[in-house]
C-alpha positions as CSV (number, residue, x, y, z in Angstrom):
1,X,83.9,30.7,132.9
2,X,86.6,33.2,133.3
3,X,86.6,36.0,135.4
4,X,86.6,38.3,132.1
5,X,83.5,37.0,130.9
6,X,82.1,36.8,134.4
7,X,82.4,41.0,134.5
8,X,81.4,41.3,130.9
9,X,78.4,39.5,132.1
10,X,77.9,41.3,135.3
11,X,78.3,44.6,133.8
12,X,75.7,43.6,131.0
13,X,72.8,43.2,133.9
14,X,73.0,47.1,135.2
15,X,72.8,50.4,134.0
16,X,75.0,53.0,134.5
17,X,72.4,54.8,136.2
18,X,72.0,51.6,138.7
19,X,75.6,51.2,139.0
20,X,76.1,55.0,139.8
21,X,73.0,54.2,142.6
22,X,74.5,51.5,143.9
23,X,77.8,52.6,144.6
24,X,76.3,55.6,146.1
25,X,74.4,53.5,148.5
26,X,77.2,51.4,149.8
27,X,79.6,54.2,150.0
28,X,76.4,55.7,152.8
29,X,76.7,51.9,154.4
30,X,80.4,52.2,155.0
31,X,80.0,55.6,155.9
32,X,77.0,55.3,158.4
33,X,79.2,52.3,159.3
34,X,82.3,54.2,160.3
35,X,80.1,56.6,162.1
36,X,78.1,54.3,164.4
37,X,81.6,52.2,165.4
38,X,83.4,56.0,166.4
39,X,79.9,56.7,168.1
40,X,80.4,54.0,170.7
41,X,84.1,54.6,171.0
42,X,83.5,57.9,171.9
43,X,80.4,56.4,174.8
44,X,83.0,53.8,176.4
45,X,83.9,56.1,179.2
46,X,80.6,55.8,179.9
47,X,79.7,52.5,179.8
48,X,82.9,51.7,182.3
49,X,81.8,54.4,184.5
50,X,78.2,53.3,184.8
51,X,79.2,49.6,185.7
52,X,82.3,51.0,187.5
53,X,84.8,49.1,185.9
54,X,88.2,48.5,185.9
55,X,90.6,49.3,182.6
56,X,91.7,45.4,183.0
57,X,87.8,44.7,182.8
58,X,86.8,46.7,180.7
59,X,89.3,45.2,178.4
60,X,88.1,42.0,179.0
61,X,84.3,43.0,178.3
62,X,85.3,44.8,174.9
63,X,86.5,41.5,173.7
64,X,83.0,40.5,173.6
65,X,82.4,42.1,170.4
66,X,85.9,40.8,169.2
67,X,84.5,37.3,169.5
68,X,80.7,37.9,168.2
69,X,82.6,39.7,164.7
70,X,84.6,36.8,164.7
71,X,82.0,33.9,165.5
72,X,79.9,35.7,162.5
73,X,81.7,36.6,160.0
74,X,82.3,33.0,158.2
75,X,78.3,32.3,158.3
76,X,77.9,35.7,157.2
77,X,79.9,34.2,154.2
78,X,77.5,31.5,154.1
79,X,74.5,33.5,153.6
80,X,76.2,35.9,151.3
81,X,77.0,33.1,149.0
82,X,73.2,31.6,149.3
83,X,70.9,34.6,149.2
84,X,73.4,37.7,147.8
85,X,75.3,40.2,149.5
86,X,72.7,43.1,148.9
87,X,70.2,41.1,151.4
88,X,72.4,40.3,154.1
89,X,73.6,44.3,154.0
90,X,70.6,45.6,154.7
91,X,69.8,42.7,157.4
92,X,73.1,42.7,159.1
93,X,72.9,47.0,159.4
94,X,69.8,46.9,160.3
95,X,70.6,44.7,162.9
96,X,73.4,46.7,163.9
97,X,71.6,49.5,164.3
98,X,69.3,47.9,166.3
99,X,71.9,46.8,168.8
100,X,74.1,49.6,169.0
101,X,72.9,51.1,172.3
102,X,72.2,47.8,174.1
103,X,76.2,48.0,175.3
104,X,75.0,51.3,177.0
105,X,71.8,50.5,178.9
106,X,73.5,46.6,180.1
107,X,72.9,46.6,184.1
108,X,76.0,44.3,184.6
109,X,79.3,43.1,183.6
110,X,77.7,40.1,181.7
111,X,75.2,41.5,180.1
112,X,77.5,43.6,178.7
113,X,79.8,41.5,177.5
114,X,76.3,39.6,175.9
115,X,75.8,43.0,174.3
116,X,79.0,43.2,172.9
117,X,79.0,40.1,171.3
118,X,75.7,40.3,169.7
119,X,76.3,43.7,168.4
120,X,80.1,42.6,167.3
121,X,78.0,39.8,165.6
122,X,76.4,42.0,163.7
123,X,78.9,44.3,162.6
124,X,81.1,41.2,161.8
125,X,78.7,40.4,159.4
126,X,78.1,43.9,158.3
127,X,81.5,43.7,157.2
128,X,81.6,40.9,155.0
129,X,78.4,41.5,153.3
130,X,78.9,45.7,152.5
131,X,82.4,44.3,151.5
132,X,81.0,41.8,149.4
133,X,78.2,43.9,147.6
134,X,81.2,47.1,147.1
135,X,83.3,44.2,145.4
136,X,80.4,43.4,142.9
137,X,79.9,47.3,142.7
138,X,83.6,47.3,141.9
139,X,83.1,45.0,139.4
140,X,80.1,46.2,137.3
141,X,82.1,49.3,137.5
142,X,85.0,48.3,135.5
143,X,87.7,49.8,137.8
144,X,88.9,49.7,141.0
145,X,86.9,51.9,143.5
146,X,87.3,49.8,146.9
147,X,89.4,52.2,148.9
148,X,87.1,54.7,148.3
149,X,84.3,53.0,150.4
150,X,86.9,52.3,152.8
151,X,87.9,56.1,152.7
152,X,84.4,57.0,153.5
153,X,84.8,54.4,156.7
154,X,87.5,56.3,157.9
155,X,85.4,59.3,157.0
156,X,82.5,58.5,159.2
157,X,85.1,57.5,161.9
158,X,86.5,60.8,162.1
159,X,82.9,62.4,161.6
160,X,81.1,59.7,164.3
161,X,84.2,60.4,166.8
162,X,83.7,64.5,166.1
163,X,80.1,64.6,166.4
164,X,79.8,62.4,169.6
165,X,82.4,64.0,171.5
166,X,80.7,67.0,171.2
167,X,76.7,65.6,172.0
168,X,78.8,63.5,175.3
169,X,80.4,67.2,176.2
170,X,76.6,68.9,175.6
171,X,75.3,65.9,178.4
172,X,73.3,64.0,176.5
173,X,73.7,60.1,178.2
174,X,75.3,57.5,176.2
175,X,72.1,55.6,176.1
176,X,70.0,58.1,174.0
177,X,73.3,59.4,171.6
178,X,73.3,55.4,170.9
179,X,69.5,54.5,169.8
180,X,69.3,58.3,167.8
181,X,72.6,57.0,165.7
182,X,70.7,53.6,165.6
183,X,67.5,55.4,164.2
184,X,69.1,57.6,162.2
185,X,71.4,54.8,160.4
186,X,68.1,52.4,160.1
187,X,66.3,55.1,157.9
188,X,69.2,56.1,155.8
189,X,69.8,51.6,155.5
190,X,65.9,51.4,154.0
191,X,66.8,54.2,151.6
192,X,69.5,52.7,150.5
193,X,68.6,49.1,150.5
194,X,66.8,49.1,146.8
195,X,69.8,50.6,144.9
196,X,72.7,48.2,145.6
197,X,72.7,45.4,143.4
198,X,71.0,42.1,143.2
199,X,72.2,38.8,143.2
200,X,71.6,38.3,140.3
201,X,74.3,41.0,139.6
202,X,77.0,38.9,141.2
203,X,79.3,36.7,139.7
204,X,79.8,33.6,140.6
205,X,82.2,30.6,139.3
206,X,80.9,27.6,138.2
207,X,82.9,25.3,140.3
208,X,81.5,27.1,143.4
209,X,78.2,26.0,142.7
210,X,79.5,22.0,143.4
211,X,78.8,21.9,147.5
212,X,80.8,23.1,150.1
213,X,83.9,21.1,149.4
214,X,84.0,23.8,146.7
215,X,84.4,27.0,149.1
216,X,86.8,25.2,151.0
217,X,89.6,28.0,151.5
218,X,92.5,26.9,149.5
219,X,96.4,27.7,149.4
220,X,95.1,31.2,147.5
221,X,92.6,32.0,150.1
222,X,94.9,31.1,153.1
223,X,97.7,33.4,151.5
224,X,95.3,36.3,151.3
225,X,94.5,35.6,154.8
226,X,98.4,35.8,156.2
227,X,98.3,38.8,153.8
228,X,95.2,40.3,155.4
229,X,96.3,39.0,158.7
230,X,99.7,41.4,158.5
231,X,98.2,44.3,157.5
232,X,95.5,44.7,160.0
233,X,98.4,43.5,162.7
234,X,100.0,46.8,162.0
235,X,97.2,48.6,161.6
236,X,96.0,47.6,164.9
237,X,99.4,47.7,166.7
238,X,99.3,51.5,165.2
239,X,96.2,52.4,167.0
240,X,96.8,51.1,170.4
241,X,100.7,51.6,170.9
242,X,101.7,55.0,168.6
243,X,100.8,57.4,171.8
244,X,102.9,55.1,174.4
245,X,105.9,54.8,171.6
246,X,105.7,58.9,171.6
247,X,105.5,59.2,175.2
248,X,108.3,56.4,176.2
249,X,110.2,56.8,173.5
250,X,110.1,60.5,172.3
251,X,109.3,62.0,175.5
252,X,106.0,63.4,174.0
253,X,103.1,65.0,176.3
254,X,100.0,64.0,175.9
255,X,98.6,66.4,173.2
256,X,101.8,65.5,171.1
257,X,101.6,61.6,171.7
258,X,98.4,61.7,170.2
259,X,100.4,63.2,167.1
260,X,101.5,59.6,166.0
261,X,98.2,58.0,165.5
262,X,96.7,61.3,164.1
263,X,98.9,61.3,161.5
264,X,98.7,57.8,160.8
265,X,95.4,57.8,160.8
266,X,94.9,61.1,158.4
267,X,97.3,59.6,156.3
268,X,95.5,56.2,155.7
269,X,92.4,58.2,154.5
270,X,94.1,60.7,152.4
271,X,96.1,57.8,151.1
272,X,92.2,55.6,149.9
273,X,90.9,59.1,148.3
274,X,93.6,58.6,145.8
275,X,94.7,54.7,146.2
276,X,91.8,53.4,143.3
277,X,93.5,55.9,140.6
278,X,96.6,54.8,141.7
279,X,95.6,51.1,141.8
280,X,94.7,51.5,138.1
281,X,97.5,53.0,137.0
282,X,99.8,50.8,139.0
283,X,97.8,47.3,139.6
284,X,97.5,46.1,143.2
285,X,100.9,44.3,143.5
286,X,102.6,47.3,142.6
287,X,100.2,49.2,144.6
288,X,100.7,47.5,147.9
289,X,104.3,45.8,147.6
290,X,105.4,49.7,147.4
291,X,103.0,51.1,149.4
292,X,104.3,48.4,152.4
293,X,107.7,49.0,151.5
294,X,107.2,52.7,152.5
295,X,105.7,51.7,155.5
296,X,108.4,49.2,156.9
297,X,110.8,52.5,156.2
298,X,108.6,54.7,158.3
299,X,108.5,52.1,161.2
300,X,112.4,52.3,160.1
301,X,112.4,56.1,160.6
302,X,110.4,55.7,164.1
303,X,113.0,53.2,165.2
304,X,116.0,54.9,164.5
305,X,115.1,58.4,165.0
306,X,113.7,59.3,168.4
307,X,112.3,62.6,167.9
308,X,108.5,63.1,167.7
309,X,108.3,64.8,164.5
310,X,110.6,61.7,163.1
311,X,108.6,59.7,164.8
312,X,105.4,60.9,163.6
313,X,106.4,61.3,160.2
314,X,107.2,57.7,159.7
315,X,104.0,56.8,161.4
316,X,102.3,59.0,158.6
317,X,104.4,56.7,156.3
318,X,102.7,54.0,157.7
319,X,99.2,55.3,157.0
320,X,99.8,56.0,153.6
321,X,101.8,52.9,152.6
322,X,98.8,50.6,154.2
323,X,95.9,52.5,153.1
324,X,94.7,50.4,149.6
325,X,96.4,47.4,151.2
326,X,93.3,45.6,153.0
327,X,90.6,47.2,150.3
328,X,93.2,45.4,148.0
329,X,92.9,42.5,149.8
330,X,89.0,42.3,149.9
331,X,88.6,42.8,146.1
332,X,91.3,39.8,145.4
333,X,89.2,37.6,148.0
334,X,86.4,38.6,146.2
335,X,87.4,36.8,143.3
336,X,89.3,33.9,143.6
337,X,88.6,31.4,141.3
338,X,86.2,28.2,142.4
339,X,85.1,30.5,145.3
340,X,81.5,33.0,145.7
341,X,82.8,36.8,146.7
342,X,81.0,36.4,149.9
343,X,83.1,32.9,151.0
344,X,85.6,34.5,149.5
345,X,85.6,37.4,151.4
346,X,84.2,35.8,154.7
347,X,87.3,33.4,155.1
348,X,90.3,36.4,154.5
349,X,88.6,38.6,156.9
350,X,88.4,36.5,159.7
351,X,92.1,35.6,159.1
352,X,92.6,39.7,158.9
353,X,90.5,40.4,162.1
354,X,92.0,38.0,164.1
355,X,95.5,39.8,162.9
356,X,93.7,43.1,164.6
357,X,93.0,41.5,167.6
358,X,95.8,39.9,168.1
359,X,98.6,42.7,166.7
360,X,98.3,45.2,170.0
361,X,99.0,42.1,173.0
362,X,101.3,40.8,170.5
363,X,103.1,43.9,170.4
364,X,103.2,44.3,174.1
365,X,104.5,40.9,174.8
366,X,107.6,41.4,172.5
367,X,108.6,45.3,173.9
368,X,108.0,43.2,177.9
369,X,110.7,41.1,176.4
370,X,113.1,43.2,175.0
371,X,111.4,47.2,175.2
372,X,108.9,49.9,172.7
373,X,111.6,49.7,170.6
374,X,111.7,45.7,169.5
375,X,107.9,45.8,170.0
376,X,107.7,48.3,166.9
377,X,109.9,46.9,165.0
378,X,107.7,43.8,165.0
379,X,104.8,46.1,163.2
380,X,107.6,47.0,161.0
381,X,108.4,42.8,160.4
382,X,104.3,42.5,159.8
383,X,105.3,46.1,157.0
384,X,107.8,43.8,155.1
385,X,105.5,40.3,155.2
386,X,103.2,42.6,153.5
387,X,105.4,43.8,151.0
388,X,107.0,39.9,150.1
389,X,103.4,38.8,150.4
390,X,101.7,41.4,147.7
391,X,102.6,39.3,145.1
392,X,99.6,37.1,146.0
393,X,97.3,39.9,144.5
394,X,99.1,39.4,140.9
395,X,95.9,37.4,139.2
396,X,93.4,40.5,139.9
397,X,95.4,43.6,139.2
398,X,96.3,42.8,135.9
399,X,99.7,43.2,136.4
């Protein structure tokens, strides 16, 4: 069965009035989603202070959720592809929820890493199903509309970060901001839960239906993966070495370090309000290979031009040039032929993640060996992969 039929199939099952439900419900999950991660940003202070402990520890204890997302996410796959991706949503925020202030009353080092990894579990898996049920929302919608959910992300981010700085500033303890953004996001999940789609709404191909050997990630799925893999490396090399490459490099305080990663950061989200027109017009090769091309030439601009409004501007670049890339990424995962969305979707974001992880050391091994400089200019390397790399998108974009 073709993917063409598949969606003709798909779209057949649900109303427009269920459709138009549906993508409002998952656009509240990745919202509430983005909110309750910047929430416990925001509360990290506190947990450190609490257990007393050091920035080298508390490193090491925030890789605890690293590991749970990553542990999770390919059997969150599993379960997508057995019992839909509506299901696990719900179960995996609810679960979320549940656990998001247990980082903020753990008594020790230990438990806290335990925390962590059970509530990085849960996101991990929050991510591939909401991803998973917005890419058969995508579908029965008949256009691209991924970056939008991933706009509202970034919007409850920016909204979760806003809000909780100012409820930690008012003196209200880490512990009871936590469970009232876990209550709050558990109501709003029920609510939700009965408009996103069935699984009976998903697609699914034929040869997937086999036994595992057919979900097996091949050559397609792997080059998603390095695809996914570069474009969260820069995005997370962005968000933990912009303010240093300002302050080292362009002499910046600390008000205009924080320039860099503002403006990369307000960039990416103005860039996924208007990446889905612009992915229909364009397709999602065109989309991304351009879009990374303009980010390698603002790492390009950072590099050569140590100013901090050069500096800042390219890092903008960045933003906006990477903003549809990953969303991109997800819906092409979502449908690669022989594979169910949530395998699919399970095995390229695990592969992205670990790029995440992995991009800010990375980045800090490289400038210990030469300096900022040749550290940043390994982002921009991970830019230009994702540009030669886009092409791998070419049998979704209709291009």
């Amino acid at each position: 069965m073709s993917d063409a039929v598949g969606a003709v199939r798909a779209i057949a099952s649900a109303s427009v009035s269920s459709v138009m439900r549906a993508r409002i419900a998952v656009a509240a999950i990745f919202f509430l989603n983005g909110v309750s991660v910047a929430s416990w940003v925001v509360r990290i202070p506190d947990a450190q202070r609490a257990l007393a402990l050091s920035a080298g520890t508390l490193g090491l204890a925030l890789l605890g959720a690293a590991g749970g997302a990553l542990v999770a996410m390919p059997f969150a796959g599993r379960l997508v592809s057995r019992h839909g991706s509506r299901a696990v949503t719900v179960g995996a925020a609810l679960a979320y929820a549940a656990t998001l202030a247990l980082p903020a009353v753990a008594p020790s080092l230990i438990l806290l890493i335990a925390a962590l990894f059970i509530n990085g579990a849960a996101n991990g898996s929050l991510n591939v199903a909401m991803n998973a049920q917005a890419s058969t929302v995508e579908r029965v919608h008949g256009r691209p509309i991924m970056a939008s959910f991933h706009a509202l992300f970034s919007g409850g981010g920016l909204a979760g970060a806003a809000g909780g700085g100012m409820i930690a500033a008012g003196g209200a303890s880490a512990q009871l901001h936590l469970a009232a953004v876990g209550g709050v996001m558990i109501a709003l999940v029920v609510l939700a839960a009965r408009a996103m789609l069935p699984a009976s709404a998903e697609w699914h191909p034929p040869e997937a239906e086999a036994g595992d050997e057919a979900v097996r990630p091949g050559r397609r799925v792997i080059l998603l993966g390095v695809l996914a893999f570069s474009v969260l490396f820069a995005e997370g090399a962005m968000g933990d070495w912009s303010a240093v490459y300002l302050r080292d490099v362009a002499g910046a305080g600390p008000g205009l370090a924080a320039s860099g990663y503002a403006a990369f950061s307000i960039a990416m989200a103005l860039g996924r309000v208007v990446g889905d027109h612009l992915t229909a017009r364009l397709g999602a090769t065109r989309m991304v290979g351009f879009g990374a091309l303009l980010a390698t030439a603002g790492i390009a601009l950072a590099l050569f031009d140590p100013s901090t409004r050069a500096i800042a501007i390219g890092f903008g670049a960045v933003g906006a040039g990477l903003a549809t890339a990953f969303p991109s990424v997800l819906t092409a995962a979502s449908r690669v032929p022989g594979m169910k969305a949530g395998a699919g979707i399970a095995a390229v974001a695990t592969l992205g993640y670990t790029g995440l992880l992995a991009g800010p050391p990375l980045i800090g091994f490289v400038a210990q060996m030469t300096n900022l400089r040749g550290g940043m200019a390994a982002v921009g390397m991970a830019c230009l992969l994702t540009a030669v790399l886009a092409g791998t998108l070419r049998e979704d974009d209709g291009s």
